[in-house]
MARBA-3410 file (N, C-alpha, C, O; in Angstrom, 1 decimal):
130
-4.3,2.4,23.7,-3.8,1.1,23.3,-2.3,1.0,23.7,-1.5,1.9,23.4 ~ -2.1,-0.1,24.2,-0.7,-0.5,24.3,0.0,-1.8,23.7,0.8,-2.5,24.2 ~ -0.5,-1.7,22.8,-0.2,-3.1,22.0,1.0,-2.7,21.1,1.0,-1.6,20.7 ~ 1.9,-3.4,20.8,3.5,-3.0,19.6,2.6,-3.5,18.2,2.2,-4.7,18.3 ~ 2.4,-2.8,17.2,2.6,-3.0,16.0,3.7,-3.3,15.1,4.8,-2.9,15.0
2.9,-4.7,14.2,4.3,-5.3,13.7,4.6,-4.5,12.3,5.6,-4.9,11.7 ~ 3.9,-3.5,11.7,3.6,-2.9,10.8,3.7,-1.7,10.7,3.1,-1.2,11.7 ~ 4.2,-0.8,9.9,3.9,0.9,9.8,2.6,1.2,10.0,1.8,0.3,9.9 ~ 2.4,2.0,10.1,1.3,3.0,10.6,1.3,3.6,9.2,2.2,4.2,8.7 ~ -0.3,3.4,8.4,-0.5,4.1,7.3,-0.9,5.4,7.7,-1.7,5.5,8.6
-0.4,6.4,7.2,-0.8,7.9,7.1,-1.4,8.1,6.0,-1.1,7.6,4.9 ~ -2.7,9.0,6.1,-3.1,10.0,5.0,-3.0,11.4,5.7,-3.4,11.5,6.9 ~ -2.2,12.5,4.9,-2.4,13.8,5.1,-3.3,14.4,4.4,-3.7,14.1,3.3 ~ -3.8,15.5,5.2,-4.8,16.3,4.5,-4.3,17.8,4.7,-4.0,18.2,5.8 ~ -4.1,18.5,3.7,-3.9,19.7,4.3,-3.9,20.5,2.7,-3.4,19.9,1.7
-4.7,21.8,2.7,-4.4,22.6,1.3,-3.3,23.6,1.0,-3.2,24.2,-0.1 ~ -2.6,23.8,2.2,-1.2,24.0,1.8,-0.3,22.9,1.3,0.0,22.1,2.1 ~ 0.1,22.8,0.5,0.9,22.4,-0.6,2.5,22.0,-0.2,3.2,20.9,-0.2 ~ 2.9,23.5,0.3,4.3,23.4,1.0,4.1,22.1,2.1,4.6,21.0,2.0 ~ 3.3,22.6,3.2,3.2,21.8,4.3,3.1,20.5,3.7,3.9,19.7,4.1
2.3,20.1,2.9,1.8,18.7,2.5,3.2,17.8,1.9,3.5,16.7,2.2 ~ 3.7,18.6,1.3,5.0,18.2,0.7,5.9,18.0,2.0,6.1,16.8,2.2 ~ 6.4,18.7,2.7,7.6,18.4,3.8,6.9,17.4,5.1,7.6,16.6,5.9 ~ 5.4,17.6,5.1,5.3,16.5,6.0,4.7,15.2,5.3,4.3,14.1,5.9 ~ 4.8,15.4,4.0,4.9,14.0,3.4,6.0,13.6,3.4,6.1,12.7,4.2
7.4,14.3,2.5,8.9,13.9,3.0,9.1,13.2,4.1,9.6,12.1,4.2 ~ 8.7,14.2,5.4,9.0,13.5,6.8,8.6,12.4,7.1,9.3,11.6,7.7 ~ 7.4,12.2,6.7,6.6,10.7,7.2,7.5,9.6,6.2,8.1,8.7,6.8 ~ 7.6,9.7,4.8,8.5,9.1,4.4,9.8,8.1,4.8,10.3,7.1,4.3 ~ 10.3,8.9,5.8,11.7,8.2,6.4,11.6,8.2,7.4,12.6,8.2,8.1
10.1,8.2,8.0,10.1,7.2,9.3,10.2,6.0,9.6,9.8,5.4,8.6 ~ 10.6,5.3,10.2,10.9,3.8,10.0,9.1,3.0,10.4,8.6,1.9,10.1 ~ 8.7,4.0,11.0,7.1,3.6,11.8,5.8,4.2,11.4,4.7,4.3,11.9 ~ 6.6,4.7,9.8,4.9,5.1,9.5,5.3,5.0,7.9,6.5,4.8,7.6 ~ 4.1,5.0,6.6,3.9,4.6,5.6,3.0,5.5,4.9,1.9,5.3,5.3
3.2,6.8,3.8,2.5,7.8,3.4,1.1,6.6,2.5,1.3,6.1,1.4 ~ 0.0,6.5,3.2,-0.8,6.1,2.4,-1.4,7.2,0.9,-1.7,6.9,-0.3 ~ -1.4,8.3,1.6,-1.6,9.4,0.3,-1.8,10.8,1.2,-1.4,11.2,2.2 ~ -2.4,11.1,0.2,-2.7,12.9,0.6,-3.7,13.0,-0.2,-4.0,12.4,-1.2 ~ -4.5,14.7,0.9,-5.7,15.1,0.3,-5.4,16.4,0.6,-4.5,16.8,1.3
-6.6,17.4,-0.4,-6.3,18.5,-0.4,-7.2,19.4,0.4,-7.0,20.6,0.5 ~ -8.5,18.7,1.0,-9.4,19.6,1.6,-10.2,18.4,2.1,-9.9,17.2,1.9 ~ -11.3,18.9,3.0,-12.3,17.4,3.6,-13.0,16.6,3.1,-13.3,15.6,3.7 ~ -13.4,16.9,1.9,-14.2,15.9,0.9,-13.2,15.2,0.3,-13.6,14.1,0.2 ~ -11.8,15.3,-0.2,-11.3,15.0,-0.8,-10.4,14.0,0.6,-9.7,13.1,0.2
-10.5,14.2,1.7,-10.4,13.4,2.6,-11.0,12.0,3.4,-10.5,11.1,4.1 ~ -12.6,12.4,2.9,-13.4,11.3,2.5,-13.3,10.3,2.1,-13.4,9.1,2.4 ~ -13.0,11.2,0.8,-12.8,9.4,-0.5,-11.4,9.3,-0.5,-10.9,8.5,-1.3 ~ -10.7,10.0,0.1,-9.1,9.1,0.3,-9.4,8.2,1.3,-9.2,7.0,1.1 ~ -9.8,8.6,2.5,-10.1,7.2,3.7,-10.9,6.4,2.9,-10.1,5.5,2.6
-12.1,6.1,2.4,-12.5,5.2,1.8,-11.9,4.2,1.1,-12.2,3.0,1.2 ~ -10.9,4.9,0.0,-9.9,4.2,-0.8,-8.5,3.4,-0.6,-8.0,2.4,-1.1 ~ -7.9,4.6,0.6,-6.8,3.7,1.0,-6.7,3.4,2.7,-5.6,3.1,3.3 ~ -7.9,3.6,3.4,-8.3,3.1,4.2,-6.9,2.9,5.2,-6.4,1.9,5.6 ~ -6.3,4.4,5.7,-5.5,4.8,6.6,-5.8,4.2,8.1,-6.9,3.9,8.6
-4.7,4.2,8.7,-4.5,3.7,10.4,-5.0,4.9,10.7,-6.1,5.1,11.3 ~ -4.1,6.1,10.2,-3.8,7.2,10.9,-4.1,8.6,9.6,-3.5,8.5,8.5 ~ -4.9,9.6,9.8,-5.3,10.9,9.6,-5.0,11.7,10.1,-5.3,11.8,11.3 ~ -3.9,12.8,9.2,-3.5,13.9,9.8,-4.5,15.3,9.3,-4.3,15.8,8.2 ~ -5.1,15.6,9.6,-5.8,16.4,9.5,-5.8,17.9,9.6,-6.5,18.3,10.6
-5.3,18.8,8.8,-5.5,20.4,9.0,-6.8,20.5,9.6,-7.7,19.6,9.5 ~ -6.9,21.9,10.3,-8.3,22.4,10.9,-8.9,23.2,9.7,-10.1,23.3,9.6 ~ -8.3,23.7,9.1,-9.4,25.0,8.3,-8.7,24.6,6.7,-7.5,24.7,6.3 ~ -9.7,24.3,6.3,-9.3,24.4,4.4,-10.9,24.6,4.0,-12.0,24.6,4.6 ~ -10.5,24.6,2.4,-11.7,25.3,1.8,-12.7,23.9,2.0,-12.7,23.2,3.0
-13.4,23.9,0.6,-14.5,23.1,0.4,-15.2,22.6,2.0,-16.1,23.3,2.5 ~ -14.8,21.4,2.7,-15.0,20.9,4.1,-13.7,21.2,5.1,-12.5,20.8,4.8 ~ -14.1,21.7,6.1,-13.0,21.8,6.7,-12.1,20.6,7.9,-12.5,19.4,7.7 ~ -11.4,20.8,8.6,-11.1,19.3,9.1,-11.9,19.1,10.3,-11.7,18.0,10.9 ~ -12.9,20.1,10.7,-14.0,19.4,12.1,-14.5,18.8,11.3,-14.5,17.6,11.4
-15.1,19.4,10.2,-16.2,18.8,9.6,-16.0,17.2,9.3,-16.8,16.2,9.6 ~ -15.1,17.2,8.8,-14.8,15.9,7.8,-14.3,14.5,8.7,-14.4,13.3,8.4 ~ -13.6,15.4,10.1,-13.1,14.5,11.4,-14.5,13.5,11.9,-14.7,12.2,12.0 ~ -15.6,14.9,12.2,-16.9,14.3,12.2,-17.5,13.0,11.8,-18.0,12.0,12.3 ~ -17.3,13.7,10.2,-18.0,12.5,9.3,-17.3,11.5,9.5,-17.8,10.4,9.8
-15.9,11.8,9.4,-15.2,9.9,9.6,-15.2,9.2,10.5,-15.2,7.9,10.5 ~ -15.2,10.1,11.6,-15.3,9.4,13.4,-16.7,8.7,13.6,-17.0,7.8,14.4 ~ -17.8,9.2,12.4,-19.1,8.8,13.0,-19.4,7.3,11.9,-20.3,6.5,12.0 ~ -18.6,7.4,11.3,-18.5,5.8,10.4,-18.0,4.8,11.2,-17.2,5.2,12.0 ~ -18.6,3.0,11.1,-17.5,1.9,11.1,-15.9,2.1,11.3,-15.5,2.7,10.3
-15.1,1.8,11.9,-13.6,1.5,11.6,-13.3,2.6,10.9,-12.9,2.8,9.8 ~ -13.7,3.6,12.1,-13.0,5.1,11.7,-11.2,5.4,12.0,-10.7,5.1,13.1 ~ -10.7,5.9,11.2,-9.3,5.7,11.4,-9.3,6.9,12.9,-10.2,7.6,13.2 ~ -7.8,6.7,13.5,-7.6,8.0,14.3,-7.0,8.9,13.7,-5.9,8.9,13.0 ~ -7.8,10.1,14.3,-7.3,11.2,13.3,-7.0,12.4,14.3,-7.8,12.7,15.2
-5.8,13.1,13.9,-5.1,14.2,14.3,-5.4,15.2,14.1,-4.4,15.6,13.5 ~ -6.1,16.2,14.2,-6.5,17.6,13.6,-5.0,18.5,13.9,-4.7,18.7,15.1 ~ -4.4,19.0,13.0,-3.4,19.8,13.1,-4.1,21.7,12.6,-5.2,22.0,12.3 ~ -3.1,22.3,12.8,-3.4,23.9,12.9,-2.4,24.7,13.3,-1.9,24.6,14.4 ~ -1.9,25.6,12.6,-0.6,26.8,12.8,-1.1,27.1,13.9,-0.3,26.9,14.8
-2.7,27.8,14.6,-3.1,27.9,15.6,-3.2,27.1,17.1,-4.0,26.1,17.1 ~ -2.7,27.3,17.9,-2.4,26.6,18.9,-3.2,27.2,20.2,-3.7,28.3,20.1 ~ -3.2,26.3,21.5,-4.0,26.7,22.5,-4.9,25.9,22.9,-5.5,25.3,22.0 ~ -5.1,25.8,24.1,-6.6,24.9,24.3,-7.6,25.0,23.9,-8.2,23.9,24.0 ~ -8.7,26.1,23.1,-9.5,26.5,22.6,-9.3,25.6,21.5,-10.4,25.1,21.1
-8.1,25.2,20.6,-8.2,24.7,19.6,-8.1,23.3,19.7,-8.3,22.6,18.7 ~ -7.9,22.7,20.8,-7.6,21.1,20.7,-9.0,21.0,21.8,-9.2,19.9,22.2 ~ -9.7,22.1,22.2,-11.2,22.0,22.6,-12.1,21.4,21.4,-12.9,20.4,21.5 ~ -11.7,22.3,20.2,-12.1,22.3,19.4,-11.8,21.2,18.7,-12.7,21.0,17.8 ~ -11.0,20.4,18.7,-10.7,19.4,18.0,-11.2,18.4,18.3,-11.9,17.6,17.5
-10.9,18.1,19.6,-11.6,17.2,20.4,-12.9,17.0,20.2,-13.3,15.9,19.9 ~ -13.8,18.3,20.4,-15.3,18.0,20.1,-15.9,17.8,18.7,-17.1,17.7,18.5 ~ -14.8,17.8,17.7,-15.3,16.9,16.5,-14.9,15.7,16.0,-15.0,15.2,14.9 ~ -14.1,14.9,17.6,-14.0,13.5,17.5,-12.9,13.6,17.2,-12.8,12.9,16.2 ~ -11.8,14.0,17.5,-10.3,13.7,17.1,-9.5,12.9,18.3,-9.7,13.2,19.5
-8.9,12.2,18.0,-8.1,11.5,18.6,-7.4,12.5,20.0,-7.4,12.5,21.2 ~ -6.4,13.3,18.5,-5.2,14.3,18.9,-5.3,15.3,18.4,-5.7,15.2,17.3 ~ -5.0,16.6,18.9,-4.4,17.1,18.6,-3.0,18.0,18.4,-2.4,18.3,19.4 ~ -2.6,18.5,17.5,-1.1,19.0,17.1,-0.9,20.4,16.1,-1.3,20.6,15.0 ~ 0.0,21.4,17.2,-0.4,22.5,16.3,1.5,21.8,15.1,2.3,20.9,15.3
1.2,22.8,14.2,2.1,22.6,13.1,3.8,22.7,13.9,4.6,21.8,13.8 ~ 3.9,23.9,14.4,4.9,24.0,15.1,5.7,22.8,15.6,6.9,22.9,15.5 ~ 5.1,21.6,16.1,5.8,20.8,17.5,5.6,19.5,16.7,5.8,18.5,17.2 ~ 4.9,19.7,14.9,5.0,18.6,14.3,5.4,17.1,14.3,4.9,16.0,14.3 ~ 7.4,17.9,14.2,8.2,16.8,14.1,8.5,16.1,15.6,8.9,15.0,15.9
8.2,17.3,16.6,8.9,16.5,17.7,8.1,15.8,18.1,8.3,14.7,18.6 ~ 6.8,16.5,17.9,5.7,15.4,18.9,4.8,14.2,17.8,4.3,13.3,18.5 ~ 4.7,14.0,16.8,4.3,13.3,16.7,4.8,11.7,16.6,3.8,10.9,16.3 ~ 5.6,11.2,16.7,6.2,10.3,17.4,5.6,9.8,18.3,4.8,8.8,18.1 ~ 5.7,10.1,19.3,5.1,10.5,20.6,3.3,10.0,20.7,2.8,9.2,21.6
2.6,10.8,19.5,1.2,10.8,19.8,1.2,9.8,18.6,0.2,10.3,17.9 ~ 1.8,8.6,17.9,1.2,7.8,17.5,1.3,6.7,18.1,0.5,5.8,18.1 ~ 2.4,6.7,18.8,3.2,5.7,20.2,2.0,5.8,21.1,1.5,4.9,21.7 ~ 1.5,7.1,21.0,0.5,6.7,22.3,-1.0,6.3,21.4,-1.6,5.3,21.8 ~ -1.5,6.8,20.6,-2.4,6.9,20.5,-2.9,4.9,19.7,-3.9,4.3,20.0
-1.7,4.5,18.9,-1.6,3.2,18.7,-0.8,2.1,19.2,-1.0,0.9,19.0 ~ 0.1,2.6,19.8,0.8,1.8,20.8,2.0,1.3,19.7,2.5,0.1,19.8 ~ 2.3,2.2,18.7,3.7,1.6,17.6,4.8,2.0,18.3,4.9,2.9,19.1 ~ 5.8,1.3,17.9,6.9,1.5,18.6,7.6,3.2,17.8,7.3,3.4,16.6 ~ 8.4,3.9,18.5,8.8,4.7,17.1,10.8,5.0,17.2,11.4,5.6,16.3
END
């Protein structure tokens, strides 16, 4: 897409680290181009947050308890007016955004290159300015 958005970019994070959830909630916070719709703590609980506040954009950890984020990328990708979603992961490499990719993710991003690249991959992936 290359269209400018006149609007933030809703985010939901998902991730069951706590730390992370918190600093990349912070960060999204004082972007001028995106909007913390909420946060979840595992893939079911990522479910009925898309349901409820019906995010642009899904950041998605790869491995948490209960569903993990192929799983749940899955389930959302294969609904109506599936949001785009990111699968993130400390683990990095092609093997892992192989992996991402084949459960319907938009993007993916390992944790590391978080802040610099994501910018970047919502610019591309929705065409917002950032």
């Amino acid at each position: 897409m290359t269209t400018h958005r006149d609007r933030p970019v809703n985010v939901l994070i998902v991730d069951d680290n706590l730390e992370f959830l918190a600093a990349a909630a912070q960060w999204l916070e004082i972007q001028p181009s995106t909007r913390l719709a909420g946060t979840a703590r595992d893939g079911a609980e990522a479910i009925a947050a898309v349901a409820r506040c019906a995010p642009d954009l899904v950041l998605m950890e790869a491995f948490m308890p209960v569903r993990d984020g192929f799983e749940a990328t899955r389930i959302l990708k294969g609904g109506a007016g599936a949001p785009i979603v990111i699968v993130l992961s400390v683990s990095e490499g092609v093997a892992m955004e192989h992996e991402a990719r084949a459960a319907g993710a938009d993007g993916f991003l390992p944790k590391s290159e978080f802040a610099a690249r994501l910018p970047g991959l919502i610019r591309d992936l929705m065409g917002q300015e950032t």
